[in-house]
DRENPA-981911 format. One line per field, with one value per residue (C-alpha): residue number from 1; residue in three letters; x, y, z. Coordinates in steps of 0.05 Angstrom, whole numbers, padded with zeros to 5 digits, m for minus. Each point is the difference from the previous one (the first is absolute). Example, Ala and Ser with C-alpha at 12.3 -4.5 7.8 and 13.67 -1.06 7.14 Angstrom:
i = (1, 2)
aa = (ala, ser)
X = (00246, 00027)
Y = (m00090, 00069)
Z = (00156, m00013)
! end
This chain:
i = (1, 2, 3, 4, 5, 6, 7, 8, 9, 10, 11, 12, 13, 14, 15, 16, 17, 18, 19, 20, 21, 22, 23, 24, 25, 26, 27, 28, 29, 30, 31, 32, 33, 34, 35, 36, 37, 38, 39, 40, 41, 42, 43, 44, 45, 46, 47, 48, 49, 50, 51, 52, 53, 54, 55, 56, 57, 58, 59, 60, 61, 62, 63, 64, 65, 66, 67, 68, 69, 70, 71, 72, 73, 74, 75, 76, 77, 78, 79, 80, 81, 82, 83, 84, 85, 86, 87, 88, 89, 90, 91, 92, 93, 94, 95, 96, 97, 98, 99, 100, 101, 102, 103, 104, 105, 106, 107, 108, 109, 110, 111, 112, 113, 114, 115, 116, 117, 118, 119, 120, 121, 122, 123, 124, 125, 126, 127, 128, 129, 130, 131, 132, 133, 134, 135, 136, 137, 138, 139, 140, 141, 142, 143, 144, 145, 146, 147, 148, 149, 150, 151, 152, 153, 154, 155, 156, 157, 158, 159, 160, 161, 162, 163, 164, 165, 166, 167, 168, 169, 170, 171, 172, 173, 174, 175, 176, 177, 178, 179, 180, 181, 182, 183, 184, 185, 186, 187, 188, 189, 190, 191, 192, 193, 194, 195, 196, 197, 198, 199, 200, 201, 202, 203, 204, 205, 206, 207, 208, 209, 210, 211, 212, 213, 214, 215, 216, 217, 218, 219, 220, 221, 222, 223, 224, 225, 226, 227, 228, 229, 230, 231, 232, 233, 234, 235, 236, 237, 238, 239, 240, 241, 242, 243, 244, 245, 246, 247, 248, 249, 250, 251, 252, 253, 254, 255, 256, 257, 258, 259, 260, 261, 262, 263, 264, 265, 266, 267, 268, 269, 270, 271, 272, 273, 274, 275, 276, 277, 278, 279, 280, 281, 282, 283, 284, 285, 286, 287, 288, 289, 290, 291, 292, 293, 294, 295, 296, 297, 298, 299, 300, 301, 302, 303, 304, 305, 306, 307, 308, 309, 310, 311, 312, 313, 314, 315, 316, 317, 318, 319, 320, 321, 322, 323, 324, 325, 326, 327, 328, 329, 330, 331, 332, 333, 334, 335, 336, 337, 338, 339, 340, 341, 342, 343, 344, 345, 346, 347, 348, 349, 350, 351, 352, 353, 354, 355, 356, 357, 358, 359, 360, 361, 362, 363, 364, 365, 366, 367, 368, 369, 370, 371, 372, 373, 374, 375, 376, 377, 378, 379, 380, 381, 382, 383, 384, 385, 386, 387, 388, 389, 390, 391, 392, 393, 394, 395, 396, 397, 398, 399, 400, 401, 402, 403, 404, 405, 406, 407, 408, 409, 410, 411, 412, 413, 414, 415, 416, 417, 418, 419, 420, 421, 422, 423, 424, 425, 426, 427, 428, 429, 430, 431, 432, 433, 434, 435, 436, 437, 438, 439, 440, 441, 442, 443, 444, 445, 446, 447, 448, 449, 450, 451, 452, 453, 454)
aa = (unk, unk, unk, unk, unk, unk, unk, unk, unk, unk, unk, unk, unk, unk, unk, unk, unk, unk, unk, unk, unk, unk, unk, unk, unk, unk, unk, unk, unk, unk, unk, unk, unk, unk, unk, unk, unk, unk, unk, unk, unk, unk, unk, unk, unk, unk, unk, unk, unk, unk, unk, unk, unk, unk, unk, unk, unk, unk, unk, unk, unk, unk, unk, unk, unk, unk, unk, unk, unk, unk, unk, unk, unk, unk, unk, unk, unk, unk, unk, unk, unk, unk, unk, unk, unk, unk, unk, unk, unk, unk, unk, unk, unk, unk, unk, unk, unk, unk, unk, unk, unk, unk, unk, unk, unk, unk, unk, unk, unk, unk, unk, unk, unk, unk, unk, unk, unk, unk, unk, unk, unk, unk, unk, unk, unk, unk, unk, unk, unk, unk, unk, unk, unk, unk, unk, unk, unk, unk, unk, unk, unk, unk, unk, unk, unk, unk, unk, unk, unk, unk, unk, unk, unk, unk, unk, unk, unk, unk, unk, unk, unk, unk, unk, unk, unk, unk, unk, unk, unk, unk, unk, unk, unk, unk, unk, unk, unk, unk, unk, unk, unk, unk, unk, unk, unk, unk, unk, unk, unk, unk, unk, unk, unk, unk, unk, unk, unk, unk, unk, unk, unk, unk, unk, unk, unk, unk, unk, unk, unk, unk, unk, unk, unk, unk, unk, unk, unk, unk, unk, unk, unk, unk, unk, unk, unk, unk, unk, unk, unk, unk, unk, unk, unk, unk, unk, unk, unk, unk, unk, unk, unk, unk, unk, unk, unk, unk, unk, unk, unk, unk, unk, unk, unk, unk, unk, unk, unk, unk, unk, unk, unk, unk, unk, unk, unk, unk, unk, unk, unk, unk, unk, unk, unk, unk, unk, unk, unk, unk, unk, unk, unk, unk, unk, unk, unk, unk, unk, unk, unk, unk, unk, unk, unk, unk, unk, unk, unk, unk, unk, unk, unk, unk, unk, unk, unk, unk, unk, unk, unk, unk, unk, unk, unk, unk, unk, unk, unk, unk, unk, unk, unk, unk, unk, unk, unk, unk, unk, unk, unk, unk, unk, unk, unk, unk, unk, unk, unk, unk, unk, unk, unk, unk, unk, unk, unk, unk, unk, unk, unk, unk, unk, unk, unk, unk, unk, unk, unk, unk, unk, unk, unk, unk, unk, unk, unk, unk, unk, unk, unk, unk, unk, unk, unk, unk, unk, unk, unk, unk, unk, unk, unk, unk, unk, unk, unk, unk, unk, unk, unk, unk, unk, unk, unk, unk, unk, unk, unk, unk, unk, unk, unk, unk, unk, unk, unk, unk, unk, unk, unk, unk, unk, unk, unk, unk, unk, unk, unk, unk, unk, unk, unk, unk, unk, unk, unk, unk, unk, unk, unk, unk, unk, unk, unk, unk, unk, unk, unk, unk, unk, unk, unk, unk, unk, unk, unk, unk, unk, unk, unk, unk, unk, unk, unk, unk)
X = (02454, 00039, 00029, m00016, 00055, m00027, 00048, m00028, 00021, m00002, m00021, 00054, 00058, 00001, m00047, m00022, 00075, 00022, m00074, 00019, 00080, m00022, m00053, 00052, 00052, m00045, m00025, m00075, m00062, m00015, m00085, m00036, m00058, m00051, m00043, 00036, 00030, 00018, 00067, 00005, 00045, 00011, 00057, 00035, 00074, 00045, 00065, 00040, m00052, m00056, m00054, m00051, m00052, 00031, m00044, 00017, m00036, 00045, m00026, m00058, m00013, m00058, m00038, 00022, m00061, 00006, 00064, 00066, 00007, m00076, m00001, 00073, m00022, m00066, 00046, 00051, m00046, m00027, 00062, 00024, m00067, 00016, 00070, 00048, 00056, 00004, 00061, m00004, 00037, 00023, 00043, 00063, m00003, m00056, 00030, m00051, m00058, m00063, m00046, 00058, 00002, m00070, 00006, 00043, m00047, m00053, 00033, 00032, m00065, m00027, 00045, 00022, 00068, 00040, 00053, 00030, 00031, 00028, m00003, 00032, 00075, 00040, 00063, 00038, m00022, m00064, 00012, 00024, m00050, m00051, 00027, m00048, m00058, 00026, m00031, m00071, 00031, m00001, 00063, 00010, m00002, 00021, 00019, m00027, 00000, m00064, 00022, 00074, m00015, 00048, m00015, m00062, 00027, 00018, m00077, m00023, 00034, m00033, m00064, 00008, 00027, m00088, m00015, m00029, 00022, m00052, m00051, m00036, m00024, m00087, m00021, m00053, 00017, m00074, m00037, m00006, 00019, m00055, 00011, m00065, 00036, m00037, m00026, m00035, m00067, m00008, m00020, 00062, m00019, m00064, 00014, 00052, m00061, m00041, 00049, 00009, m00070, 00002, 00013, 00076, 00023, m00030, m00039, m00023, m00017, 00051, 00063, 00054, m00027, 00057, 00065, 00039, 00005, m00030, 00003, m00058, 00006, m00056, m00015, m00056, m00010, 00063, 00031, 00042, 00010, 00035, m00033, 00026, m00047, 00043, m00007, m00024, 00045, m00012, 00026, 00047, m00047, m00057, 00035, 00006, 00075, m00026, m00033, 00036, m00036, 00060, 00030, m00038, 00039, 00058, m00040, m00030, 00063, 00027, m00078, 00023, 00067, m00025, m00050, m00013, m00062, m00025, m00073, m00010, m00066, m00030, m00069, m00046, m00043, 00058, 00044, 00071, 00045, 00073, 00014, m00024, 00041, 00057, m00010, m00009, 00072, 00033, m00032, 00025, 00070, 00002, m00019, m00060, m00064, m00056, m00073, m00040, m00069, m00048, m00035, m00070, m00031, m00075, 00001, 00017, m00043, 00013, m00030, 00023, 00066, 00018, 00055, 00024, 00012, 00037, 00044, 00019, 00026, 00034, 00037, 00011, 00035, 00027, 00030, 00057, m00039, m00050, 00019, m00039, m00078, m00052, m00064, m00060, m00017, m00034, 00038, m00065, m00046, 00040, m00018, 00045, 00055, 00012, 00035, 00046, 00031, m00010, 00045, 00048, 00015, 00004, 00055, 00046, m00010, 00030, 00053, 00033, m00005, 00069, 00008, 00045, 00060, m00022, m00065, 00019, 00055, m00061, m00043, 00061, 00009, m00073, 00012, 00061, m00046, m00047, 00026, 00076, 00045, 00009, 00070, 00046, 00045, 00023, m00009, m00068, m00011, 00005, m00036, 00040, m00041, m00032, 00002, m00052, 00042, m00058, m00074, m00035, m00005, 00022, 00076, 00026, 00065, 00012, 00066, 00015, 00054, m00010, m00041, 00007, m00039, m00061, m00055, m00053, m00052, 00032, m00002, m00075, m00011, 00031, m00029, m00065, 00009, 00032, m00070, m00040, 00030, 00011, m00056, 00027, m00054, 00015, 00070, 00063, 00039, 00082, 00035, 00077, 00044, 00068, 00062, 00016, 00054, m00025, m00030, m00076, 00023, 00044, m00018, m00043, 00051, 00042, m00019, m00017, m00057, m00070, m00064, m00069, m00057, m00083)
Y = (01977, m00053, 00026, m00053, m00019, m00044, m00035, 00001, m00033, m00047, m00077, m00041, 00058, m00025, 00043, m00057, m00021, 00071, 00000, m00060, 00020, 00069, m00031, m00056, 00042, 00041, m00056, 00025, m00048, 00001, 00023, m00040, 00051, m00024, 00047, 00044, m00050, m00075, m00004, 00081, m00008, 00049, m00009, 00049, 00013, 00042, 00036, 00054, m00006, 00022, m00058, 00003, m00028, m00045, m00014, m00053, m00004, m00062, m00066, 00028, m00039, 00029, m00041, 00008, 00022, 00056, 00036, m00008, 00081, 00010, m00047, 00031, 00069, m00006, m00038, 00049, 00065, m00037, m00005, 00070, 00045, m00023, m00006, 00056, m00034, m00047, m00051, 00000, m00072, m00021, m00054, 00003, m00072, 00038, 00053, 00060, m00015, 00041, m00028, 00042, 00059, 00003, m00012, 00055, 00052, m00020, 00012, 00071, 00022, m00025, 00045, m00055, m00010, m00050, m00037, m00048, m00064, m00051, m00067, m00065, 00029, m00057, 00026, 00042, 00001, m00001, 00056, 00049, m00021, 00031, 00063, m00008, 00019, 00070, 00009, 00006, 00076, m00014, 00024, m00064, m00071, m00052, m00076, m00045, m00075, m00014, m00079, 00012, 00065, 00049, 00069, m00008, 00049, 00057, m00014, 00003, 00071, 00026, m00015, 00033, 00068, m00006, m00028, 00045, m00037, m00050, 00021, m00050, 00050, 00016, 00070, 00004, 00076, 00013, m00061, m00071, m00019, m00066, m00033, m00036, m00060, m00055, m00031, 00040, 00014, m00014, 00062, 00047, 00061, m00010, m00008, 00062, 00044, m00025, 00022, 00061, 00020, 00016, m00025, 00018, m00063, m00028, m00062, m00046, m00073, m00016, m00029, 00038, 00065, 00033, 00011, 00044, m00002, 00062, 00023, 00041, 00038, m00001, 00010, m00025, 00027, 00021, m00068, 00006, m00051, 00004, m00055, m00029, m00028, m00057, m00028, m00072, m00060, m00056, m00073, 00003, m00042, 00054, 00059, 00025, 00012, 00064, 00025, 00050, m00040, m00034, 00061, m00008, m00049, 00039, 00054, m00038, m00025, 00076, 00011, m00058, 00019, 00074, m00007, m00010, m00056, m00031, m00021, m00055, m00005, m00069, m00010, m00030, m00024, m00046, m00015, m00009, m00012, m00017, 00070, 00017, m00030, 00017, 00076, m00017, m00025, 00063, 00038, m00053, 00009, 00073, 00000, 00044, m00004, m00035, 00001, m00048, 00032, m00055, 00055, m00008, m00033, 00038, m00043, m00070, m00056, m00016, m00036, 00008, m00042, 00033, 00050, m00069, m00023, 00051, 00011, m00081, 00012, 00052, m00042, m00052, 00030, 00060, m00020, 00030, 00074, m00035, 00068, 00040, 00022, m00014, 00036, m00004, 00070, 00021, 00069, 00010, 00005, 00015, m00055, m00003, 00053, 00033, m00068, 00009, 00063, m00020, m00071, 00049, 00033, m00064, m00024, 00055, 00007, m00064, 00003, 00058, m00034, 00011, m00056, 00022, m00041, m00017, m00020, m00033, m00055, m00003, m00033, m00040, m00026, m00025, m00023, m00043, m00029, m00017, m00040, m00014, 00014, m00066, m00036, 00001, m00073, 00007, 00078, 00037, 00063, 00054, 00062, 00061, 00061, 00049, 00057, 00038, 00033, 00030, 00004, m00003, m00066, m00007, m00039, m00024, m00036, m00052, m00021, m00071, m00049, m00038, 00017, m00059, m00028, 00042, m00039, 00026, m00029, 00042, 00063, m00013, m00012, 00071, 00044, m00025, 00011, 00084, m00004, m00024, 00041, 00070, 00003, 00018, m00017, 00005, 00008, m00048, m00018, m00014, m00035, m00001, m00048, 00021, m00042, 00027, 00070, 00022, 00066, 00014, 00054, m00052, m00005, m00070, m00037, m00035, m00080, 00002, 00045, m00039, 00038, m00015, 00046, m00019)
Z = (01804, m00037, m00066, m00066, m00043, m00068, m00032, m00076, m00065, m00066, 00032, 00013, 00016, 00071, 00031, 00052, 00018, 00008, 00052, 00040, 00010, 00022, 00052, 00012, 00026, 00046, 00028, m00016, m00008, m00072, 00012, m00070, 00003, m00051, m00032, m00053, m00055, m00001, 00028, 00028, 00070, 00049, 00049, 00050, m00003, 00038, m00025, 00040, 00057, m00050, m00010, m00059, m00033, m00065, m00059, m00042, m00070, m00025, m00026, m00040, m00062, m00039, m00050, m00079, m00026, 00056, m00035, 00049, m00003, 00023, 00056, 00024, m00003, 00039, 00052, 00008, m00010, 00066, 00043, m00033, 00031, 00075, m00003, 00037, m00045, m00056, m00009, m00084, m00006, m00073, m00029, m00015, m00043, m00036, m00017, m00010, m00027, m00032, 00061, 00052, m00040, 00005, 00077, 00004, m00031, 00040, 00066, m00032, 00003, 00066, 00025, 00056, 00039, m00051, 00013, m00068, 00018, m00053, 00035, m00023, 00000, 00035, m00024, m00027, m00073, 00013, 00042, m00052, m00048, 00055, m00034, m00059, 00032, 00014, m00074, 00033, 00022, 00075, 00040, 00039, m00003, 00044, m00015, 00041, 00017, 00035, 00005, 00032, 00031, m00037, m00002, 00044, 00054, m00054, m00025, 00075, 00003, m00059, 00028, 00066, m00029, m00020, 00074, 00060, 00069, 00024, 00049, 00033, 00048, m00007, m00009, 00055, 00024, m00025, 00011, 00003, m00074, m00022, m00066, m00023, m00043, m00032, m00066, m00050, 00009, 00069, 00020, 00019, m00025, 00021, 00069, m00002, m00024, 00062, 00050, m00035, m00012, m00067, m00071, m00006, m00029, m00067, 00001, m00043, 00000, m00052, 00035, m00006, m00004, 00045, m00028, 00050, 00072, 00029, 00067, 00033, 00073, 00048, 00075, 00031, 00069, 00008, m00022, m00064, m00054, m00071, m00045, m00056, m00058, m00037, m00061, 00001, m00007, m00045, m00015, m00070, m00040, 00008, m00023, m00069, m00015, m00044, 00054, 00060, 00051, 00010, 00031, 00058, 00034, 00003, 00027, 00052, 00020, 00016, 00038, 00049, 00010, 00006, 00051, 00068, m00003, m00054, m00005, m00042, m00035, m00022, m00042, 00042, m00056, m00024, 00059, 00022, m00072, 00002, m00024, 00063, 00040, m00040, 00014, 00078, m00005, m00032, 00048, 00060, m00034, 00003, 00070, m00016, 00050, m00028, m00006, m00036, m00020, m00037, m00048, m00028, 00065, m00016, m00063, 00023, 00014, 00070, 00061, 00067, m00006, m00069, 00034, 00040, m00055, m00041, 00065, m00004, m00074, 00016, 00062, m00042, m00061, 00034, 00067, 00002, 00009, 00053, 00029, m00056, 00022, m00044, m00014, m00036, m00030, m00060, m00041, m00040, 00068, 00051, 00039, 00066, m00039, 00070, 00024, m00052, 00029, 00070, m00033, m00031, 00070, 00045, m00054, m00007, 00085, m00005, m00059, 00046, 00068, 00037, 00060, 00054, 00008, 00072, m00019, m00063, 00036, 00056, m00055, m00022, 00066, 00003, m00068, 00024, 00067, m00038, m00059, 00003, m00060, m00034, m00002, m00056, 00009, 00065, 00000, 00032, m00030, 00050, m00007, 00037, m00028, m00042, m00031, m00050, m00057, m00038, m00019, m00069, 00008, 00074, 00013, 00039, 00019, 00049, 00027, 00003, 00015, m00074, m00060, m00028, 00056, m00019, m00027, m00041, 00056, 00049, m00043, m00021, 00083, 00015, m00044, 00016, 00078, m00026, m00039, 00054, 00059, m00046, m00048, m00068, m00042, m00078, 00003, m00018, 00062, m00009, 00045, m00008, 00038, 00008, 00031, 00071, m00011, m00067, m00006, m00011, m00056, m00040, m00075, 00002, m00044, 00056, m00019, 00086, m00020, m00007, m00007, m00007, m00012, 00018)
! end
């Protein structure tokens, strides 16, 4: 699991410029999760081959009649209870103020990993004024110009003294690890307690009701699964900033990334939202499995065409996991619960499929007769083989002649015919197309590289 480093601090220090050149550098997608705070980020960056989750709190600006010191707090007491390590930035044009002394004390006692960073020195002078803030009894602090980049790899180096290596790698020695992710109050714990046969998880019908993300062993019939109850995301608007609901998304975010397939739980009684959707991406991203269970199906009013017309929603707004299942279940009843395990099964049979190399350039073969590879200016693309490299999702890479030549028609075309031919229902698919002499191991930053993932 992905360690969390917050970068906390007075507004206007240069939290959010210190965010984007770490992300920058890395060459990470910046992920604008909604759901904790107005303008909350969370990016990935990678230094000394360890990636983590960064949180930036920048560009808060809390209303007057709020108190500047209140509002900041509550913001930072958020980032500070998830974080591994905290990057405490100040200003050096500033000076130290009473907010940062207060700052300081706060994170004393939380007891967290803190590293002190005094941006805004572009020079010299500014540099040894840095020196000032040694009065708030810490033993180090580093200058730092977020906007020209000074200091940033001594800051970087700080940080990952705090760091465990990255592990992308699932735990599933026990059992298949499911994360049930979704909005609040849709039903998550509720569905958990179904499958497990008793009330172990607290529910309520107040949104928000779970905090933590607990995981629960059970084996049914010999068939072993670890599920994980999340706590429910939320768009920004709809969350109090006083509240520790906004902790959740953070906490969901490690679920995904720590489990094998996540089941994605909608409200049947009020359809497919945009949050939705948004949470079927991040699990597409991650490359988890996917399930998409609509919840509450005993209490809808339906007719024969209602499903039909859920499933045509969810086609429309979410095609790019046209891949996912969907079922119609009910946590309170039970109705049709033992499809969801028999779902679970099918989907992690298929995130671990290994295709032989001879029967994997077979299929590309009958890929090849029966659409060619389109031409590039005067160039065909030519296909010469492939190879699987790994499962969880399933990737492969394809030798080629010119990647520039792949189109994105071509790429939709094949992993439709590996769906078709191998059966890997719920699960991501990655194609990567490599120029003809590269190695399938190489690092995925060559500019010959292209992938695409279904």
């Amino acid at each position: 699991m992905r360690s969390i480093v917050a970068i906390v601090g007075r507004p206007n220090v240069g939290k959010s410029t210190l965010f984007n050149r770490l992300i920058r550098e890395q060459r990470a997608i910046v992920l604008d999760t909604p759901g904790v705070t107005r303008d909350r980020h969370y990016g990935e960056a990678t230094h000394e081959g360890v990636t983590y989750t960064l949180v930036d709190t920048g560009g808060f600006e809390p209303e007057a009649e709020s108190g500047v010191l209140s509002q900041m707090r509550k913001q930072a007491m958020f980032a500070i209870e998830e974080a591994d390590v905290v990057v405490f930035l100040l200003d050096v044009r500033d000076g130290l103020l009473p907010a940062d002394e207060e700052i300081a004390d706060m994170l004393r006692r939380s007891g967290k990993p803190v590293v002190y960073a005094v941006n805004k020195c572009d020079g010299p002078k500014t540099s040894e004024a840095s020196v000032d803030f040694y009065a708030l009894g810490v033993d180090r602090v580093i200058p730092i110009s977020s906007a020209h980049g000074r200091g940033i790899g001594e800051l970087l180096d700080a940080v990952l003294v705090h760091l465990s290596a990255d592990d992308e790698a699932v735990d599933d020695d026990w059992g298949t690890r499911v994360a049930f992710v979704g909005r609040p109050n849709v039903g998550k714990s509720t569905m958990t307690n179904r499958l497990l046969g008793e009330d172990r998880m607290i529910v309520d019908d107040q949104p928000g009701t779970t905090r933590d993300a607990i995981d629960v062993r059970i084996d049914v019939s010999g068939r072993r699964y670890v599920l994980v109850d999340t706590a429910g995301l939320r768009r920004s608007r709809g969350i109090d900033r006083a509240s520790s609901e906004g902790l959740s998304v953070i906490r969901t975010l490690r679920a995904v990334e720590r489990c094998n397939i996540a089941v994605l739980l909608l409200d049947s009684t009020e359809g497919l939202t945009d949050q939705d959707v948004r949470i079927a991406g991040l699990c597409d991203e991650k490359g988890r499995g996917l399930i998409i269970v609509a919840n509450k199906w005993d209490v809808v009013e339906k007719d024969a065409k209602s499903a039909d017309r859920l499933r045509e929603q969810i086609a429309l707004k979410m095609p790019f996991v046209a891949y996912a299942p969907v079922l119609f279940l009910s946590g309170m009843t039970g109705l049709r619960m033992p499809k969801l395990l028999d779902q679970i099964d099918r989907v992690r049979a298929a995130q671990t499929l290994r295709v032989g190399t001879g029967q994997l350039n077979r299929w590309l073969e009958d890929c090849v007769a029966r659409h060619q590879p389109p031409v590039n200016g005067v160039r065909r693309l030519r296909l010469y083989y492939g190879t699987q490299v790994g499962v969880a999702p399933p990737t492969i890479v394809l030798s080629c002649n010119n990647t520039e030549a792949v189109h994105l028609s071509y790429k939709r075309y094949l992993c439709n015919q590996f769906r078709e031919v191998f059966d890997v229902p719920g699960t991501p698919v990655r194609l990567i197309f490599r120029a003809r002499g590269e190695s399938p191991a190489s690092s995925g930053d060559d500019e010959e590289e292209r992938e695409t993932e279904d």
